[in-house]
C-alpha positions as CSV (number, residue, x, y, z in Angstrom):
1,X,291.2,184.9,131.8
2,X,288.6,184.7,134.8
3,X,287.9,181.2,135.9
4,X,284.1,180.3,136.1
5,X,283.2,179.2,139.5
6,X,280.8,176.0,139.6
7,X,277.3,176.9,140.7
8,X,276.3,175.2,143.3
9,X,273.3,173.1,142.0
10,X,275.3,170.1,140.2
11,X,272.4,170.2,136.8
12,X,274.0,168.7,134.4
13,X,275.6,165.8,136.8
14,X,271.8,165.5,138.3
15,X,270.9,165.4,134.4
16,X,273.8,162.9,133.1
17,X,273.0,160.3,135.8
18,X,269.3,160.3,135.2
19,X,270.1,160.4,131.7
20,X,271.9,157.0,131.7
21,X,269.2,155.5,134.0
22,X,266.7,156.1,131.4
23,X,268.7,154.9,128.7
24,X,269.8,151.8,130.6
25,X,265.8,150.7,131.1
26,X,264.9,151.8,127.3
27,X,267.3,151.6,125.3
28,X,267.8,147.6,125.9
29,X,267.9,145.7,122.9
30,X,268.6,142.4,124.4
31,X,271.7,139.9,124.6
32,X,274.2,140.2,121.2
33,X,274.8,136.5,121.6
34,X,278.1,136.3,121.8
35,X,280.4,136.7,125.0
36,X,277.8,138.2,127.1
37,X,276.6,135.1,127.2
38,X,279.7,133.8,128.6
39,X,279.8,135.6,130.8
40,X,275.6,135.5,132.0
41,X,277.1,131.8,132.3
42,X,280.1,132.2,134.4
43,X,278.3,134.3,137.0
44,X,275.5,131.6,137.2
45,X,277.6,128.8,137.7
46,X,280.2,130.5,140.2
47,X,277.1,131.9,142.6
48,X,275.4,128.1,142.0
49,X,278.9,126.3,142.8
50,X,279.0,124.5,139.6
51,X,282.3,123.9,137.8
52,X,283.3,125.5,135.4
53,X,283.4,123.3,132.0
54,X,286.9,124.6,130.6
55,X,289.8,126.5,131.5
56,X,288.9,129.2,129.4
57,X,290.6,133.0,129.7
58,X,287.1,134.4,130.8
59,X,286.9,132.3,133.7
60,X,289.6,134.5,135.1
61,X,288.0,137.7,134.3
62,X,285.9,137.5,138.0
63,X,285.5,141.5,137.9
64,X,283.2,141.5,134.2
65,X,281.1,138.5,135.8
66,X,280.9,138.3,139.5
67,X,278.6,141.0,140.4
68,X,276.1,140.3,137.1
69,X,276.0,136.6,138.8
70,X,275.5,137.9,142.2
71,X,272.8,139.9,140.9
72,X,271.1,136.7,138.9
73,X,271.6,134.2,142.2
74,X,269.8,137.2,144.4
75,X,266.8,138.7,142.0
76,X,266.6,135.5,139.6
77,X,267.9,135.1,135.8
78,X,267.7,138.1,134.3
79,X,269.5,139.0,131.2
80,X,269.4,142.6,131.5
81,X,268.7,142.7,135.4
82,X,272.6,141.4,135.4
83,X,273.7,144.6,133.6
84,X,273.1,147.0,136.6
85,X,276.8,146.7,137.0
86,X,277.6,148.5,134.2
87,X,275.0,151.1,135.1
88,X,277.0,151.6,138.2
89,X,279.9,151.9,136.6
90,X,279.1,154.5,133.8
91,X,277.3,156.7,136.8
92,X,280.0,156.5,139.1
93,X,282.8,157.4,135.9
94,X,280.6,160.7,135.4
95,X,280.4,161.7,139.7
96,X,284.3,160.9,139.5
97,X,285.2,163.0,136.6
98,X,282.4,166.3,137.6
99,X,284.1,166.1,141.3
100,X,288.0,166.8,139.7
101,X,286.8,169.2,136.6
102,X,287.4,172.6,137.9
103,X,285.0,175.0,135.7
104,X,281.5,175.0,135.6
105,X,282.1,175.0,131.7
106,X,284.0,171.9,131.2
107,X,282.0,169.8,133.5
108,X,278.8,170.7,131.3
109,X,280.9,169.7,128.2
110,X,282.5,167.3,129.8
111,X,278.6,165.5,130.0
112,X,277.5,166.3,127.2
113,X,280.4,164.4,125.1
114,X,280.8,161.6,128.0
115,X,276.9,160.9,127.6
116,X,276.5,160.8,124.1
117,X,278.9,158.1,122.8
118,X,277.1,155.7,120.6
119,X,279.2,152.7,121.3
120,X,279.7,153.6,124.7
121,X,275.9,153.7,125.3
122,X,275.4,150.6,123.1
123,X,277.0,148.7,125.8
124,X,275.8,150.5,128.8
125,X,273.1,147.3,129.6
126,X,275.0,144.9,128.3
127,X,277.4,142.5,130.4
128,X,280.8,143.1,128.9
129,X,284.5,144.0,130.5
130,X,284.7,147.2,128.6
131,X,281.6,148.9,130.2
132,X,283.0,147.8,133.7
133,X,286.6,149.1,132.7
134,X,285.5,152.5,131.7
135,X,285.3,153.4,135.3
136,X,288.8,151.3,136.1
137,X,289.9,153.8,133.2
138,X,288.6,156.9,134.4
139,X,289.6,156.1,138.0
140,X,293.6,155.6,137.4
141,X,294.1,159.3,136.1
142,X,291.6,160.9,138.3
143,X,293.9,159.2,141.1
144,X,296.5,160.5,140.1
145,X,295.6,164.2,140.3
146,X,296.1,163.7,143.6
147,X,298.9,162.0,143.9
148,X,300.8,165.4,145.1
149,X,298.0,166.3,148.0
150,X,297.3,162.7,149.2
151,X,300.4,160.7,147.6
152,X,299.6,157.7,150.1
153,X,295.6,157.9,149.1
154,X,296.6,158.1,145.8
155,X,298.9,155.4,145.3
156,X,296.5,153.1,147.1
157,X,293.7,153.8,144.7
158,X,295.5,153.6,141.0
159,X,297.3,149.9,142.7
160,X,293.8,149.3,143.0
161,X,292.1,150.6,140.2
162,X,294.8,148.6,137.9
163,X,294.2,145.3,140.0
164,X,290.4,145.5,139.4
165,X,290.9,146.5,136.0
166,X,293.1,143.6,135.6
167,X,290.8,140.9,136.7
168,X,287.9,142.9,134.5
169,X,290.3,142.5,131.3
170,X,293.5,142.8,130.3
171,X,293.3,146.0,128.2
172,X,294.2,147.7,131.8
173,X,298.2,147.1,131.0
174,X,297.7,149.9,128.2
175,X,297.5,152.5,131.2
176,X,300.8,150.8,132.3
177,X,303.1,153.3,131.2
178,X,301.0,156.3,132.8
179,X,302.7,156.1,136.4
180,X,306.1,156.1,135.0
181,X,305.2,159.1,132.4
182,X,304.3,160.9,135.6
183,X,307.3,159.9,137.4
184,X,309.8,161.6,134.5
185,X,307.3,164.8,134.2
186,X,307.8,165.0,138.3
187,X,311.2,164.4,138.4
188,X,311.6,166.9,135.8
189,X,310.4,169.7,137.2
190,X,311.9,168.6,140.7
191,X,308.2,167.5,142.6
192,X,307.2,165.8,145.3
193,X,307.6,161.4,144.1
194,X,306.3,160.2,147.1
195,X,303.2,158.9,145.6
196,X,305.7,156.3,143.6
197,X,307.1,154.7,146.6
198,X,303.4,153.7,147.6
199,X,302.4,153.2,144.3
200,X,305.0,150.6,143.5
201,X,304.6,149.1,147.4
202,X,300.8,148.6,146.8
203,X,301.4,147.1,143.0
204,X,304.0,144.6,144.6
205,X,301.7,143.5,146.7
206,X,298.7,142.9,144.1
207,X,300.7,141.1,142.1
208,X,302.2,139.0,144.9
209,X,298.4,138.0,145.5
210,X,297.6,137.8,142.0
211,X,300.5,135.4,140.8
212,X,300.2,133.7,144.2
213,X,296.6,132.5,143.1
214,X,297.5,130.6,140.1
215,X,300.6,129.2,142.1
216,X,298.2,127.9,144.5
217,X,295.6,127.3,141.8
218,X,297.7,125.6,138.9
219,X,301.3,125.1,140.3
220,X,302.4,128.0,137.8
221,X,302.1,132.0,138.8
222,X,302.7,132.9,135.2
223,X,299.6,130.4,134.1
224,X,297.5,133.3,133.0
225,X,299.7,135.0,130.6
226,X,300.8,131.6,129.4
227,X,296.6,130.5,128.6
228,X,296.9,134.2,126.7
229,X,299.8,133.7,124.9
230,X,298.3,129.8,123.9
231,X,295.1,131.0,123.3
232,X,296.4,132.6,119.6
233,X,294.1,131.1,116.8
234,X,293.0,131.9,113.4
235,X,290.3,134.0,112.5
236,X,289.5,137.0,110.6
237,X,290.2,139.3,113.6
238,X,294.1,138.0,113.9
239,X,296.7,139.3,111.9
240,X,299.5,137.0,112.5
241,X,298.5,134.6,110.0
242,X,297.4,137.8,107.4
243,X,300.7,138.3,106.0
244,X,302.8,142.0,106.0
245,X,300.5,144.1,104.2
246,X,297.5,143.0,106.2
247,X,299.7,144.3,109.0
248,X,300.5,147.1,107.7
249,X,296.9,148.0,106.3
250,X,296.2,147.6,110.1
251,X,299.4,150.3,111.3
252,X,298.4,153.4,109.3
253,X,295.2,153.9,107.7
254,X,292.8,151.3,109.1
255,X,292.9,153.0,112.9
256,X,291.9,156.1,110.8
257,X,289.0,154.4,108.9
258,X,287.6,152.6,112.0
259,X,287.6,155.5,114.4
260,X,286.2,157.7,111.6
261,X,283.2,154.4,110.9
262,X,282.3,154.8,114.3
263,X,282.6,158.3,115.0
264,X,285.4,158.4,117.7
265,X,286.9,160.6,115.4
266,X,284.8,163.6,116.9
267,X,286.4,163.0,120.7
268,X,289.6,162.8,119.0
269,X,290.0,166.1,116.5
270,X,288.3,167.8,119.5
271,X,290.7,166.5,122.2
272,X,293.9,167.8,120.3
273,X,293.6,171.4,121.7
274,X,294.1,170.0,124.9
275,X,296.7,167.3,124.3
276,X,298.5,170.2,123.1
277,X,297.8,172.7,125.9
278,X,298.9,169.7,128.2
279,X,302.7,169.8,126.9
280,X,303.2,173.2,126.4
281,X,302.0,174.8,129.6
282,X,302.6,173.4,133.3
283,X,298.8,172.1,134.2
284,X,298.8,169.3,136.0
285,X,295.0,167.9,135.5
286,X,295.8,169.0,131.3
287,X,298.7,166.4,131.3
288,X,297.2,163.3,133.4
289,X,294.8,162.9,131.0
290,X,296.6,163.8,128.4
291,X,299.0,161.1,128.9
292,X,296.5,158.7,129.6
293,X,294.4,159.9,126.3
294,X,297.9,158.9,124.6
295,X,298.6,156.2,126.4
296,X,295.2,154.5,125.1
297,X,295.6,155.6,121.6
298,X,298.6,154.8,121.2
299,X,298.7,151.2,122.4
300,X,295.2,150.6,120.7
301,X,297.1,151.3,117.5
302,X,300.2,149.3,117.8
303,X,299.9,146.8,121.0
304,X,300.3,143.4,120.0
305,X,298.3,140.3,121.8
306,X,301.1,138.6,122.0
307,X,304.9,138.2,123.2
308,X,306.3,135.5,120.4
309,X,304.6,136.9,117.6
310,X,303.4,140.4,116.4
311,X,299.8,140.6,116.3
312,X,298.1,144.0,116.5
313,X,294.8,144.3,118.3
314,X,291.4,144.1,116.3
315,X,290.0,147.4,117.0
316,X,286.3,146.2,118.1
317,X,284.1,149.7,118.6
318,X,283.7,148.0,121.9
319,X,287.1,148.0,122.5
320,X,287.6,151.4,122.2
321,X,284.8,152.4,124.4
322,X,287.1,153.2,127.4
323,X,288.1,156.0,125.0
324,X,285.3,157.9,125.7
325,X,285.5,159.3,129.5
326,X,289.5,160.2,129.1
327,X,289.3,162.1,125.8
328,X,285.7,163.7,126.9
329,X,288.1,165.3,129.9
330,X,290.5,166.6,127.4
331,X,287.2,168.3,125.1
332,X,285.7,169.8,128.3
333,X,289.2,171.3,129.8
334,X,289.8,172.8,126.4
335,X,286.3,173.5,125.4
336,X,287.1,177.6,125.1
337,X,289.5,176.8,122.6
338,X,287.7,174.8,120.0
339,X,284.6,176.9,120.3
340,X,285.9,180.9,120.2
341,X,289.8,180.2,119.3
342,X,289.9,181.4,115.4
343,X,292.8,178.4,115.0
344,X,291.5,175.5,116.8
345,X,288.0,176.3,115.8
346,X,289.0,175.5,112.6
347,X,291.4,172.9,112.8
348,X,288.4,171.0,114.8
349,X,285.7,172.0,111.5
350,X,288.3,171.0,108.9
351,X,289.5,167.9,110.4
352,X,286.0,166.4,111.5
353,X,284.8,168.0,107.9
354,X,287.8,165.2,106.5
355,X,286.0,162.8,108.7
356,X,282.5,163.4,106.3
357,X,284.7,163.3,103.4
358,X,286.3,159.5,104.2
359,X,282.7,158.5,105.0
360,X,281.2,160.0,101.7
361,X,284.4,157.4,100.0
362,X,282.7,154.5,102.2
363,X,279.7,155.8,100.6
364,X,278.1,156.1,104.1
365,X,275.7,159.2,103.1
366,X,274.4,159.4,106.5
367,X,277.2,159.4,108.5
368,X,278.9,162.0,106.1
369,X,275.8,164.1,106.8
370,X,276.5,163.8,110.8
371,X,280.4,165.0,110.1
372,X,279.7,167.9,108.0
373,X,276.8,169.1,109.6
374,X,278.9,169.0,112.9
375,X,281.7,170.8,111.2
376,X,279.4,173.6,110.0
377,X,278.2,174.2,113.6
378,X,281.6,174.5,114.9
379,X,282.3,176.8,112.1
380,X,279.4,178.8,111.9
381,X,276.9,179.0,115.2
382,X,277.9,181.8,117.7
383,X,280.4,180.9,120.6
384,X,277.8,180.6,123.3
385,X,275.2,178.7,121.3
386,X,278.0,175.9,120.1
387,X,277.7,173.5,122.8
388,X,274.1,173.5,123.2
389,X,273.6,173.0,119.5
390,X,276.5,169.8,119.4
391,X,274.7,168.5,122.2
392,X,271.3,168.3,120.4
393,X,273.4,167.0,117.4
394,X,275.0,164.2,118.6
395,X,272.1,162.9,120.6
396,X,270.9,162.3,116.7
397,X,272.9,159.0,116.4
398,X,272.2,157.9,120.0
399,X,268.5,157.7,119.4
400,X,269.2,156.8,115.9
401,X,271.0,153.7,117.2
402,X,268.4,153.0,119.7
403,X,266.0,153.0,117.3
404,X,267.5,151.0,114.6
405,X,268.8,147.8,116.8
406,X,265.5,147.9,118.8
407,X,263.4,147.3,115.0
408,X,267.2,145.1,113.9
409,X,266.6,142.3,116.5
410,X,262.9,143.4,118.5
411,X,264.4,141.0,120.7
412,X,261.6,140.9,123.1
413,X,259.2,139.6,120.7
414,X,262.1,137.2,119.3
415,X,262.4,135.8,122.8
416,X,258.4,135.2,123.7
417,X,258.1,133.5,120.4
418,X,261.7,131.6,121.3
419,X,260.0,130.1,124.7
420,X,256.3,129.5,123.3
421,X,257.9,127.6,120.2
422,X,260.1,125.9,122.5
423,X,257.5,124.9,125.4
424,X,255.8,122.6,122.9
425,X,259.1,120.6,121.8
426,X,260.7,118.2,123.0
427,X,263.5,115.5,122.8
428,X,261.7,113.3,119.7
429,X,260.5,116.6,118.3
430,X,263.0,118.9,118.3
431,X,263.5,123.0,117.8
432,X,266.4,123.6,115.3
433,X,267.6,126.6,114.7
434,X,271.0,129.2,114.7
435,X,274.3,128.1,116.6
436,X,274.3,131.6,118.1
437,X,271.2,130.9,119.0
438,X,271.5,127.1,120.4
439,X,274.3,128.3,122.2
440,X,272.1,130.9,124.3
441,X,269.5,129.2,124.9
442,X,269.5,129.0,128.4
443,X,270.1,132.6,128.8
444,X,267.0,133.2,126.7
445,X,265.1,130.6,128.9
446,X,266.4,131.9,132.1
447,X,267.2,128.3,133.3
448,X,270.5,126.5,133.2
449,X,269.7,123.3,134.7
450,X,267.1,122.2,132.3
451,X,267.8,120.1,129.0
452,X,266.7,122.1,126.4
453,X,265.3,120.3,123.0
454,X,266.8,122.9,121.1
455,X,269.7,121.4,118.3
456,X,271.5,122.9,115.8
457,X,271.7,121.9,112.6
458,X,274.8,120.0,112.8
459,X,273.6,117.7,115.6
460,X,270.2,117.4,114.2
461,X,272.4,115.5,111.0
462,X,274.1,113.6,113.8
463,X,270.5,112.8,115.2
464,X,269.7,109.8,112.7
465,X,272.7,107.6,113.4
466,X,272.4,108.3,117.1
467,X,268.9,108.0,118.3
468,X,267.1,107.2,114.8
469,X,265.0,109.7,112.8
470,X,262.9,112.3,114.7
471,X,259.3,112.3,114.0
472,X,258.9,115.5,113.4
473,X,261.4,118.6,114.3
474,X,260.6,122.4,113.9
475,X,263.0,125.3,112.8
476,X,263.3,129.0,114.1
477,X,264.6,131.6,111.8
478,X,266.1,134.8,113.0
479,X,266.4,137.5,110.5
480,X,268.8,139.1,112.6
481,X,271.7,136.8,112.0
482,X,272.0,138.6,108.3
483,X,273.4,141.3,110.4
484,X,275.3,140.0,113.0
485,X,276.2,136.5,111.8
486,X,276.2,136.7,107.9
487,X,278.2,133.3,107.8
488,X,275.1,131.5,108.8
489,X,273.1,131.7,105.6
490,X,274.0,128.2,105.1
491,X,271.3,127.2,108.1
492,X,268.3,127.0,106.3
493,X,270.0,124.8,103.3
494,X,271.1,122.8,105.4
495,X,267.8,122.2,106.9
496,X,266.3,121.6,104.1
497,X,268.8,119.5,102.1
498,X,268.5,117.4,105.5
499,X,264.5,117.5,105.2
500,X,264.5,116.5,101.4
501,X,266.9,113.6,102.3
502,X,264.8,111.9,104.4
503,X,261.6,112.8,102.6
504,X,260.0,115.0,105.3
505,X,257.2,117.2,104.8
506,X,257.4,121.0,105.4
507,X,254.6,123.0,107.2
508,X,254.8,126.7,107.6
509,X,253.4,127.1,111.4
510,X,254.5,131.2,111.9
511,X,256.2,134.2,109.8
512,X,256.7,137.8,110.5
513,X,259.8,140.4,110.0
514,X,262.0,138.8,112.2
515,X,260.8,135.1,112.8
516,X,260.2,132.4,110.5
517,X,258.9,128.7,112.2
518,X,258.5,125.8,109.6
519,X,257.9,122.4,111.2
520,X,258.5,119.4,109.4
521,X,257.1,115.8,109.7
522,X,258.4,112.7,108.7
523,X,256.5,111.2,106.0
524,X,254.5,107.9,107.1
525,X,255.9,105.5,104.1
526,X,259.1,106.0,106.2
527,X,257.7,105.2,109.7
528,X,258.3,101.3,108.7
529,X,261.9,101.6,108.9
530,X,263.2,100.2,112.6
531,X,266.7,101.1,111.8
532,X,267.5,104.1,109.7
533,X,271.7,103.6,110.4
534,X,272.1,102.8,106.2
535,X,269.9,105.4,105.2
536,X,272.4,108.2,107.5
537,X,275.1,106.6,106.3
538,X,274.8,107.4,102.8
539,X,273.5,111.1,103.9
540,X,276.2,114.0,103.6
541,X,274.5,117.1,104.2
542,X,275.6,120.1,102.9
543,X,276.8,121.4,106.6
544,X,280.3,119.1,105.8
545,X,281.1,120.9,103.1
546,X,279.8,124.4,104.5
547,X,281.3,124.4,108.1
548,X,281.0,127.5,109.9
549,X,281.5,129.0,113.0
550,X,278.4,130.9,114.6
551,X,279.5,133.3,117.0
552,X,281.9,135.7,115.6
553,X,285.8,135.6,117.8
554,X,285.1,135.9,121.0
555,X,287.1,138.8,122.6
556,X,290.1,137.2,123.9
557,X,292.5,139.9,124.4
């Protein structure tokens, strides 16, 4: 078969990278108010010299917050200013990947599956590790393709590739067995294995420097993996505590149910054409990202979190986002195959058809719709016309998604109503309102050295016994917590059970979709009382017996 030569004019890389420009400025849908925040936080106080407040396994994840902070200290606090990182890492993944693709063909399909990932995409201006290790990812095998050509160039880039990765977060080490993989392929068919020597050279020395710091640091070079392995709790993400057939409901058919949910099941029917090409004939690009693809999957599925217990890891979509560029290499290399071949065309149409059948038992109509109609074109549209028609088909659920969280949260609005509510309380009068929202509230004020009057319901109980009975306090609800933090339906009973205890009045000040502000006052026949320390003694709200925990479990591993 003929190869087809690239063109000269890169359109589709030109297209991609304007493509993800756009999306980063409007497709925003604010903070998700959970470990982005953490992270906004670290990267303001490292650039501001302020100490960090606990020796927690972020604080030693520099590469996911040092450039968003650097960012913040240069330009000023901005929430999704500080995501420009991620930007640069999704637009250097896609120049990477078009330079090493060989055929005009699979660098167009290539694009077209890299750029529409839902997930991927979701976190695109967002400040998380995974959108900063997708590059990492994408830049160990892409190393290696050249590890025969430029063995010392090569080694030197995957040392550093896994070092940065590393320091980004610790899902890197699932790449870890790639270089070795290589090494017993090379070996085996009696190549060059120069690039090993430097490999292994450049690794030693990383790690020399990267133990050395917490020698220096902490008196302990294995002080990070120790934090890890003692920073194990319960929660509804662990398994540990779950019992065997959690565990095993986690091994065999949960991976299946989650990657189907969230539609990496696509990428990874259409990928087996080439995992398979990759073994049974001697192309070196095929199996470096073959290996890697497996390498990913693989240790997604069964890696545990943990040396002295066995504790698979919660497969978060976001997790699995560094999925997307090494799979979309192993579509676009085979993308002749799934789209003419009688065989794999239909083993692609049949198994992503299975896909719309699990997701018509989850009784998820619309994401069955998606499957089968994607089947049908891979089954029925003409060769030529197939990838034009799958592109226009899975940019569906990208602007779907887009759509939906921007009306879910309409976070903009949420945050100008946030400041103007809060701008008019203060320490006697305070704003009450979610712990995931308490919890960013400088991040939605853009100052950290300011102390807000903003409580959440727990301290606002603690309030009485402290400084006595505020005159008057306002709540803020956020509809979007049904969605993201369904434990905190408790908040506004709380509230109120509080309010009714103490015999304050309740006054409806705003109400929309998303936003619900009540202010209560304190009613004037209880103004008399100098010392309220009886009355908050005899108070139990209903928070004691309704403790919960606002943000869900931070991603620790």
């Amino acid at each position: 078969m003929q190869k087809l030569i690239s063109p000269t004019s890169p359109f589709a890389l030109i297209a991609a990278l304007l493509f993800f420009m756009a999306f980063w400025n409007w497709g925003y849908d604010g903070i998700t108010f959970s470990d982005d925040v953490s992270y906004l936080t670290l990267g303001h106080q490292f650039w501001h010299d302020i100490p960090f407040q606990e020796n927690d396994l972020f604080n030693y994840r520099w590469g996911t917050y040092l450039l968003p902070g650097l960012i913040t200290y240069l330009f000023g606090f901005n929430d999704h200013l500080a995501s420009l990182p991620s930007l640069f890492a999704y637009m250097l993944t896609v120049v990477l990947i078009w330079k090493i693709l060989p055929e005009y063909l699979a660098k167009n399909v290539f694009v077209v599956f890299f750029c529409t990932s839902v997930f991927l995409l979701h976190f695109l201006p967002k400040v998380y590790p995974d959108s900063l290790l997708v590059f990492w990812t994408a830049l160990i095998p892409a190393s290696a393709v050249y590890r025969h050509k430029q063995p010392f160039i090569a080694g030197l880039i995957m040392s550093t590739a896994f070092f940065f990765g590393l320091c980004t977060k610790e899902t890197i080490i699932l790449l870890a067995p790639l270089p070795l993989l290589l090494f017993i392929a090379d070996a085996r068919h009696n190549r060059p294995t120069s690039f090993y020597r430097y490999f292994v050279l450049f690794a030693i020395v990383f790690i020399l420097g990267y133990l050395g710091y917490f020698y220096v640091q902490f008196g302990d070079p294995f002080f990070r993996l120790k934090s890890i392995e003692t920073g194990h709790y319960v929660s509804p993400y662990s398994f540990y505590d779950k019992g065997w057939a959690k565990t095993l409901e986690r091994l065999t058919f949960s991976p299946i149910l989650t990657f189907i949910e969230r539609t990496f099941w696509i990428w990874i029917v259409l990928a087996v054409p080439g995992l398979v090409r990759a073994f049974k004939h001697d192309k070196d690009l095929h199996l470096v990202f073959a290996l890697s693809s497996l390498c990913l999957l693989i240790g997604f599925w069964f890696m545990t979190t943990s040396l002295s217990f066995y504790n698979p890891l919660h497969l978060n979509p976001r997790h699995l986002i560094i999925l997307a560029p090494v799979l979309s290499v192993n579509i676009a290399l085979e993308a002749k195959r799934w789209t003419s071949n009688f065989f794999w065309n239909r083993f692609g149409a049949l198994w992503i058809g299975f896909g719309g059948i699990v997701a018509l038992g989850l009784l998820d109509w619309k994401l069955a719709a998606f499957y089968f109609s994607f089947a049908a074109v891979l089954l029925l549209v003409p060769s030529k016309w197939k990838t034009p028609c799958l592109a226009v088909l899975l940019f569906f659920p990208v602007l779907a998604s887009v759509a939906y969280h921007k009306e879910l949260k309409n976070y903009g609005h949420f945050k100008s109503v946030f400041n103007k509510t809060l701008s008019t309380c203060n320490a006697d009068a305070p704003l009450i309102s979610h712990d995931f929202v308490v919890k960013s509230g400088e991040v939605l004020v853009g100052e950290y050295n300011s102390h807000l009057p903003l409580y959440s319901v727990q301290e606002l109980t603690k309030k009485p016994a402290i400084d006595g009975l505020p005159q008057k306090f306002t709540i803020l609800v956020y509809s979007y917590y049904n969605h993201a933090f369904p434990e905190e339906g408790s908040f506004v009973k709380e509230v109120t059970a509080f309010a009714n205890h103490y015999h304050y009045d309740k006054t409806k000040i705003y109400q929309d979709k998303w936003i619900n502000i009540v202010q209560y006052n304190l009613k004037a026949d209880l103004t008399t009382f100098q010392n309220h320390r009886e009355v908050v003694m005899g108070f139990r709200s209903d928070s004691d017996h309704l403790r919960h925990t606002a943000t869900p479990a931070p991603d620790r591993y």
